[in-house]
C-alpha positions in Angstrom: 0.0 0.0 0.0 1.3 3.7 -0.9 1.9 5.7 2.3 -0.2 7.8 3.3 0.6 11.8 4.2 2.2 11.5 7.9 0.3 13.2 10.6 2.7 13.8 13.8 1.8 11.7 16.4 4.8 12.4 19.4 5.4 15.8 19.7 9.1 17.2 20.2 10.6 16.6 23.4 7.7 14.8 24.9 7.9 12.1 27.4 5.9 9.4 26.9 5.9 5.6 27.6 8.1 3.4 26.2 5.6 1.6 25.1 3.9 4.4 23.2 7.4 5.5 21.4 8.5 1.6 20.8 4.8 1.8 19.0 5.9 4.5 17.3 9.5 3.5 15.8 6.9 0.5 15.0 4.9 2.2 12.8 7.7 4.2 11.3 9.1 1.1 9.9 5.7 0.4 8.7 5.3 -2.6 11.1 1.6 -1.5 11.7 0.0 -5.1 13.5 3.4 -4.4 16.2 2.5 -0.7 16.6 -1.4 -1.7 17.1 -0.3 -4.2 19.5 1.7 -1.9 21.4 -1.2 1.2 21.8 -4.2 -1.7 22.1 -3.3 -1.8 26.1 -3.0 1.8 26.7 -6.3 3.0 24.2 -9.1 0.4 26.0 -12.3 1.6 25.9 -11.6 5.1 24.4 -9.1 5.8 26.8 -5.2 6.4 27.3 -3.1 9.1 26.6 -3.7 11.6 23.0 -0.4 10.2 21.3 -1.4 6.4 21.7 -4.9 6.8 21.1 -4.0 8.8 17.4 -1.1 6.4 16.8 -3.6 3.1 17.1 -5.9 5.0 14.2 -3.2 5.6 12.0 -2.0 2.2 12.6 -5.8 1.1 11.6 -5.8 3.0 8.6 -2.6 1.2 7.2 -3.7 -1.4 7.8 -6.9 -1.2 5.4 -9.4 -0.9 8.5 -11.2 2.2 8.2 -14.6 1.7 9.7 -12.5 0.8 12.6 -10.3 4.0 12.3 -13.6 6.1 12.3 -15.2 4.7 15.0 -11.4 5.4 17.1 -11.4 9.0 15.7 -14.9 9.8 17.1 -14.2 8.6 20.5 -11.2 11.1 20.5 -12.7 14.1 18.6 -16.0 13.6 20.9 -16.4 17.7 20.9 -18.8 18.7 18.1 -17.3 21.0 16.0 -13.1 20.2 17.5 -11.9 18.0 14.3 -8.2 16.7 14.2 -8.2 17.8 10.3 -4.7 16.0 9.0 -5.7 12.8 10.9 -9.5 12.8 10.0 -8.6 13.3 6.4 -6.5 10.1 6.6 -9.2 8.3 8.1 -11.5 9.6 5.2 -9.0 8.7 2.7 -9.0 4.9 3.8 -12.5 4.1 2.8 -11.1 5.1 -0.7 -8.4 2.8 -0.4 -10.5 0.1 1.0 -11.7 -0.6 -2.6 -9.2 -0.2 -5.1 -7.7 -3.2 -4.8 -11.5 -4.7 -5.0 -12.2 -7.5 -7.4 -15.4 -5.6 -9.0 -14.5 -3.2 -11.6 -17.5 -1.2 -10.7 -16.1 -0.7 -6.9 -12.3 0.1 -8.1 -13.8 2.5 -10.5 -16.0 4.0 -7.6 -12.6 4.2 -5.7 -10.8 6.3 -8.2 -13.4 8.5 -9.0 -13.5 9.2 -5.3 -10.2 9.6 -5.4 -10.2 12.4 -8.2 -12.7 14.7 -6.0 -9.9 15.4 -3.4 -7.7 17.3 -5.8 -4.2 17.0 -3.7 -0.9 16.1 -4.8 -0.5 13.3 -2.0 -3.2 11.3 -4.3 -0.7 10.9 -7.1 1.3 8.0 -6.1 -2.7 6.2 -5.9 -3.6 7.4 -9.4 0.1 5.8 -10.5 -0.8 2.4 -9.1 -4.3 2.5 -11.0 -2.2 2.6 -14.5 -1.8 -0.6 -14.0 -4.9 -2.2 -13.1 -6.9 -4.9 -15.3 -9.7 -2.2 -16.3 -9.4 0.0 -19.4 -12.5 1.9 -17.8 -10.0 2.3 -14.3 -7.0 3.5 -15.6 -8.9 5.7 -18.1 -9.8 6.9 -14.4 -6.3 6.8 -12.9 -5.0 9.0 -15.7 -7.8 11.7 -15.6 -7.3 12.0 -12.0 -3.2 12.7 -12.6 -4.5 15.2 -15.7 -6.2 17.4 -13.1 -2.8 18.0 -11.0 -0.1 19.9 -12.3 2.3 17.7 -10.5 0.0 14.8 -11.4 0.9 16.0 -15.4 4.3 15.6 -15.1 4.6 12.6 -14.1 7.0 10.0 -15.7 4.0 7.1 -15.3 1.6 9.0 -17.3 3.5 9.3 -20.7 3.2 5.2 -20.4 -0.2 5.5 -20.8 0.2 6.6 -24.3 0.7 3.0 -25.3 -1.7 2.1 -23.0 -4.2 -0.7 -25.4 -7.6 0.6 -24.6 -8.2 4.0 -26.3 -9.8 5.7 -23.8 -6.6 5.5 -21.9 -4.7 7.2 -24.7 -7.0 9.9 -25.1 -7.0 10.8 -21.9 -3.3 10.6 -21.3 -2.8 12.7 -24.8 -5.5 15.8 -23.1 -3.5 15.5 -19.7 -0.3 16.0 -21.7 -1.6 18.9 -23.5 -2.8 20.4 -20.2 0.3 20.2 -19.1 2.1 23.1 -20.9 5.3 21.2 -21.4 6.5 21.5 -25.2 8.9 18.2 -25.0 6.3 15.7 -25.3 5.4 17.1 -28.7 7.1 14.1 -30.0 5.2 11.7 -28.6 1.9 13.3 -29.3 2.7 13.4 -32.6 3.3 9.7 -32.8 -0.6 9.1 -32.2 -1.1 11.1 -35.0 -1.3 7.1 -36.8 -3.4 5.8 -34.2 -5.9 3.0 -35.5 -8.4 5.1 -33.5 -10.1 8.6 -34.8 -10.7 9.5 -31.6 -7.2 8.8 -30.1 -6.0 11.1 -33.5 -8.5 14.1 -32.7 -7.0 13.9 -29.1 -3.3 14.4 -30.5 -4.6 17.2 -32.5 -5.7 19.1 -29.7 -3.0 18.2 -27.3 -0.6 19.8 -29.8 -3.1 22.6 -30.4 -2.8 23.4 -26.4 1.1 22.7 -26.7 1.0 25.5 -29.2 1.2 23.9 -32.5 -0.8 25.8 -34.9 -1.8 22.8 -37.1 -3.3 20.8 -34.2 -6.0 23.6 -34.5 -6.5 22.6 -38.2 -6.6 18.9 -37.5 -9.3 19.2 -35.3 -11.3 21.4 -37.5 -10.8 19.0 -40.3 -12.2 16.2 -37.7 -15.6 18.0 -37.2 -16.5 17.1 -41.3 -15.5 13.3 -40.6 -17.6 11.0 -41.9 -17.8 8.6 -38.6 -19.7 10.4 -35.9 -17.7 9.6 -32.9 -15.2 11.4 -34.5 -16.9 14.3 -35.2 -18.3 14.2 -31.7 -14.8 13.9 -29.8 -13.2 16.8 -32.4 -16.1 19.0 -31.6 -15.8 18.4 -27.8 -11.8 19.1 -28.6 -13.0 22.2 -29.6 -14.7 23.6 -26.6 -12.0 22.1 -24.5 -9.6 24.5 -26.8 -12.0 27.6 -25.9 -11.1 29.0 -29.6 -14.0 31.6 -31.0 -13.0 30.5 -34.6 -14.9 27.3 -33.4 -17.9 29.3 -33.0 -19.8 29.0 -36.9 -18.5 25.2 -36.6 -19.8 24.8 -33.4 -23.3 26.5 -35.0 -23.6 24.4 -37.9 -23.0 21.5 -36.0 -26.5 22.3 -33.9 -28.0 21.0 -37.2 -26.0 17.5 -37.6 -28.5 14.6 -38.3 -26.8 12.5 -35.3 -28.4 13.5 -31.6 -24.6 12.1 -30.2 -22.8 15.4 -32.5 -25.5 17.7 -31.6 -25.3 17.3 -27.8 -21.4 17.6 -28.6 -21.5 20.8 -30.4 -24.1 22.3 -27.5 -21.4 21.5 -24.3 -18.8 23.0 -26.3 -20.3 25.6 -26.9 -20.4 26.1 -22.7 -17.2 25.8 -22.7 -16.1 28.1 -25.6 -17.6 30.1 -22.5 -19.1 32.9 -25.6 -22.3 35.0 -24.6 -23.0 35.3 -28.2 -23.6 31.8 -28.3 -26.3 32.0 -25.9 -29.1 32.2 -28.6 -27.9 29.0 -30.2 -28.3 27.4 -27.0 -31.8 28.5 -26.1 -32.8 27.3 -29.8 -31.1 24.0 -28.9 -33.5 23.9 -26.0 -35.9 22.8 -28.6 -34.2 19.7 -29.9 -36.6 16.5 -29.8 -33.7 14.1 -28.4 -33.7 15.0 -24.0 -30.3 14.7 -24.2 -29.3 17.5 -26.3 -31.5 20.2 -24.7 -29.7 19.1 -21.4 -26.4 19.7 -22.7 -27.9 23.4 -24.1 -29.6 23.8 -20.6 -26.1 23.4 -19.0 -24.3 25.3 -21.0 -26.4 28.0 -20.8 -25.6 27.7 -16.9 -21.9 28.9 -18.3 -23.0 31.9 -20.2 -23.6 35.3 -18.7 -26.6 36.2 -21.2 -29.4 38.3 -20.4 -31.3 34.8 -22.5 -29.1 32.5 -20.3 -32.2 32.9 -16.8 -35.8 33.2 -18.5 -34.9 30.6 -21.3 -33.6 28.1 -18.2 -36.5 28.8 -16.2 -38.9 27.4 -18.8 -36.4 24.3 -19.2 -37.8 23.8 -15.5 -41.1 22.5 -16.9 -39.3 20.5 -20.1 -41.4 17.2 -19.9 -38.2 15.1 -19.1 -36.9 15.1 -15.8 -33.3 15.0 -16.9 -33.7 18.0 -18.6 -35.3 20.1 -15.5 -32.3 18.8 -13.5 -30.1 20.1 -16.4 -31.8 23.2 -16.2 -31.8 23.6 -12.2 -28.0 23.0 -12.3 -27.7 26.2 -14.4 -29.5 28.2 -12.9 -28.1 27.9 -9.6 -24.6 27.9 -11.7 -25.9 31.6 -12.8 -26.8 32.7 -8.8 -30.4 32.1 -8.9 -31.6 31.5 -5.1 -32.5 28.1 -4.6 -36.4 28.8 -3.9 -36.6 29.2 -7.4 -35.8 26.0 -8.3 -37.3 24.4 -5.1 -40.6 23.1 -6.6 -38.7 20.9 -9.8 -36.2 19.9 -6.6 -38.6 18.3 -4.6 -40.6 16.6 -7.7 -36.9 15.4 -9.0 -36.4 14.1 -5.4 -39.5 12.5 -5.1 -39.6 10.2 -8.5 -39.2 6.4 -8.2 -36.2 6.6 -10.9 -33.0 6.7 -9.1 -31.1 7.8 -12.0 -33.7 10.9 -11.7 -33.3 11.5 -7.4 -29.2 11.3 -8.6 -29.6 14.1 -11.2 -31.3 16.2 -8.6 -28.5 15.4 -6.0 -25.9 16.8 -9.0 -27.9 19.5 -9.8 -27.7 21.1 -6.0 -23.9 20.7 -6.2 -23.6 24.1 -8.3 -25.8 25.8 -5.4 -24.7 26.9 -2.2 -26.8 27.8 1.1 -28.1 25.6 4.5 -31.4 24.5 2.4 -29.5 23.0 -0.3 -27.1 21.1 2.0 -30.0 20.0 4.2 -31.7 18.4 0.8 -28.9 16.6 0.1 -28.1 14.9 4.0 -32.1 13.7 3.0 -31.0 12.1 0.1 -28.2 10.4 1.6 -31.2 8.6 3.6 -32.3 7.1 -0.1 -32.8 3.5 -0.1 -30.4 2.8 -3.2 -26.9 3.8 -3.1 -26.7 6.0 -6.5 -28.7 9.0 -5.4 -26.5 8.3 -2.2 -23.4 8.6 -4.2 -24.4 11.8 -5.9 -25.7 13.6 -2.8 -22.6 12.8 -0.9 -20.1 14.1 -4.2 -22.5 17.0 -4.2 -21.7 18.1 -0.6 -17.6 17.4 -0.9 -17.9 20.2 -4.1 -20.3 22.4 -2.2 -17.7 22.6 0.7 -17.7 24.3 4.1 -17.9 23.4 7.7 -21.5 22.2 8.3 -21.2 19.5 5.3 -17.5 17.6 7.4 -20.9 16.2 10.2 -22.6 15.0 7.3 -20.1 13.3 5.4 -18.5 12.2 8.4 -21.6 10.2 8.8 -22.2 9.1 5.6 -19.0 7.1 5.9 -21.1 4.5 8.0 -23.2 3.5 4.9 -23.6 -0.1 4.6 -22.8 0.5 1.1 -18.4 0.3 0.3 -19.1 2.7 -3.0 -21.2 5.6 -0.6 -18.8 5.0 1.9 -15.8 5.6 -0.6 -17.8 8.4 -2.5 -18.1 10.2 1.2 -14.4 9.5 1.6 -13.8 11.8 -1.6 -16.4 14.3 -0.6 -14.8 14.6 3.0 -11.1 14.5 2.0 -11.9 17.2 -0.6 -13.3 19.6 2.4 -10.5 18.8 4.7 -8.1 19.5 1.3 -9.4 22.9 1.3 -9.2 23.4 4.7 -5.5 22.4 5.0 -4.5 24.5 1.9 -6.2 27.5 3.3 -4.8 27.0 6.5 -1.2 26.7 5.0 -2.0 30.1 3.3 -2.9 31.6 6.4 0.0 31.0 7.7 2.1 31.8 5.0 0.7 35.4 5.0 
């Protein structure tokens, strides 16, 4: 197992038992069953001095028994509102760890997504083990979540992935590289320029388009005419991610494309070309008989600052598909809209027998902020199925602040492994911030 970030546990000078610092040169060696041995005696029920009782949970958490490590962490943090961030964060971080080594695909995958929400450089060497795991789907995963570091992007592990055999790997390795600012890997972009895949061959072009290579631009462009819609799909996506107004009349005409999969394309890019002039496009593509394109229009309407951007979303509240009005609801609390607004379609979302729907709703609240939002989401984390679970608990780890850390704190108890590991995300992305603004305090 990959260390974890160490937490102090003796402090300078102290005097302590022998037993307590033989525990520690224990654990230090990483010989966690000794240095759990050594604490058990002096931690019984609850008790026993600070340093022993943190040690035993960090020993827990190493070795892979969270739920335990919790339950040791609330009997020392017992005063509401006093939290030991650094350790708690470990202990969060451990129901993530819990599963990545599971056999299930779908739990490892639930792992590493977890694992991207806590957007810290200490969750690199994880994402580096997951580029070799058995799933194209999980170390597609592992390399998005190095993509969104800047550390994470330069790592030596992630240029492997580029011969990775699953395409989605490559592509995603090949959009982390070209995040990544660093001209020496032109090279090796280039070299997927003869991928068997179209979509592996947009994603080169528009790596070297961010890299600064003037004919990646024209690659892409030349990929938005492509016969094979997939390709036309993942070089008009490209094209947002590139946030280039030429892409603007391509990006229009594309609103018009015979395939639903190139229209819902061309209306996120156009979100993230981030244009206000494109907001009129957007509301017409509000229209679009396939649900999944207007959502796509509603959201990226949530992007624009239009003066259409509000009153066309507002109607999208009453579209007749309930993804849609979700779609819709996320923008407009995107935009600033208070959340009374969009209470009514919130509680209908919440209360329809589709999970998939009560999810949608839990996603939608994440781009809010406010006690009445964070209160609907610790109800949904009551849901009887885990998925609308899941998305309530991400929800609160991107809404943030100190009255979600209870909440998620609690939802790491679900009898479910994937909530629990979602909630470990959600939590270690709130303690993330906490820490990094704390080091910036002091700093200053």
């Amino acid at each position: 197992m990959v260390a974890l970030p160490a937490v102090p546990v003796l402090a300078a000078g102290s005097q302590q038992p022998d037993s307590i610092q033989e525990a520690q040169v224990a654990f230090e060696r990483k010989q966690y069953d000794r240095a759990l041995a050594l604490v058990e005696p002096l931690t019984k029920q609850g008790s026993g001095p600070v340093e022993a009782r943190r040690l035993k949970i960090r020993s827990l958490v190493r070795l892979g028994r969270p739920r335990e490590a919790l339950q040791e962490y609330e009997r020392l943090e017992a005063r509401p509102g006093k939290e030991d961030v650094p350790l708690l964060r470990e202990v969060a971080i451990a129901f993530i760890l819990a599963v990545l080594k599971d056999m299930r695909e779908q739990m490892r995958g639930a792992g590493y997504t977890a694992l991207k929400e806590i957007d810290a450089d200490d969750t690199i060497p994880y994402f580096e083990d997951g580029l070799s795991d058995g799933s194209g789907l999980v170390r597609a995963l592992a390399v998005e979540g190095l993509g969104r570091l800047e550390a994470g992007r330069r790592s030596a592990r992630l240029r492997t992935a580029l011969e990775d055999p699953a395409a989605i790997v490559r592509v995603a390795a090949l959009k982390a590289l070209g995040r990544s600012g660093d001209r020496s890997v032109m090279t090796l972009v280039e070299r997927a320029f003869n991928d068997e895949q179209p979509i592996v061959r947009v994603a080169a072009a528009g790596a070297l388009a961010m890299l600064g290579k003037s004919d990646g631009w024209s690659r892409v462009r030349e990929s938005t005419s492509a016969s094979n819609p997939d390709e036309r799909s993942a070089a008009l996506r490209m094209l947002g991610d590139l946030r280039d107004r030429r892409a603007l009349p391509i990006l229009k005409q594309a609103l018009d494309d015979t395939q639903p999969s190139v229209r819902g394309a061309a209306a996120a890019a156009l979100g993230e070309l981030g244009m206000p002039e494109a907001a009129p496009l957007l509301v017409q593509a509000l229209s679009d008989p396939i649900p999944a394109v207007r959502a796509s229009a509603a959201v990226s309407l949530g992007e624009l600052r239009a003066p259409e951007s509000a009153p066309a979303l507002r109607r999208a509240m009453a579209d007749t598909n309930p993804a849609v009005q979700a779609a819709a609801v996320s923008a407009l609390l995107h935009l600033g809209v208070s959340y009374e607004e969009t209470a009514q379609t919130i509680r209908e979302l919440t209360q329809q027998s589709d999970p998939s729907i009560r999810a949608s709703a839990a996603r939608a609240l994440s781009r809010g902020r406010g006690r009445e939002i964070v209160e609907v989401l610790r109800l949904l984390l009551d849901d009887p199925l885990p998925r609308p679970r899941i998305a309530a608990a991400r929800a609160l780890g991107q809404i943030g602040g100190a009255d979600t850390v209870g909440i998620l704190k609690k939802a790491l108890r679900d009898q479910d492994e994937a909530v629990r590991a979602t909630a470990g995300g959600a939590l270690g992305r709130v303690l993330s911030s906490t820490v990094s603004r704390d080091n910036r305090l002091r700093k200053n």
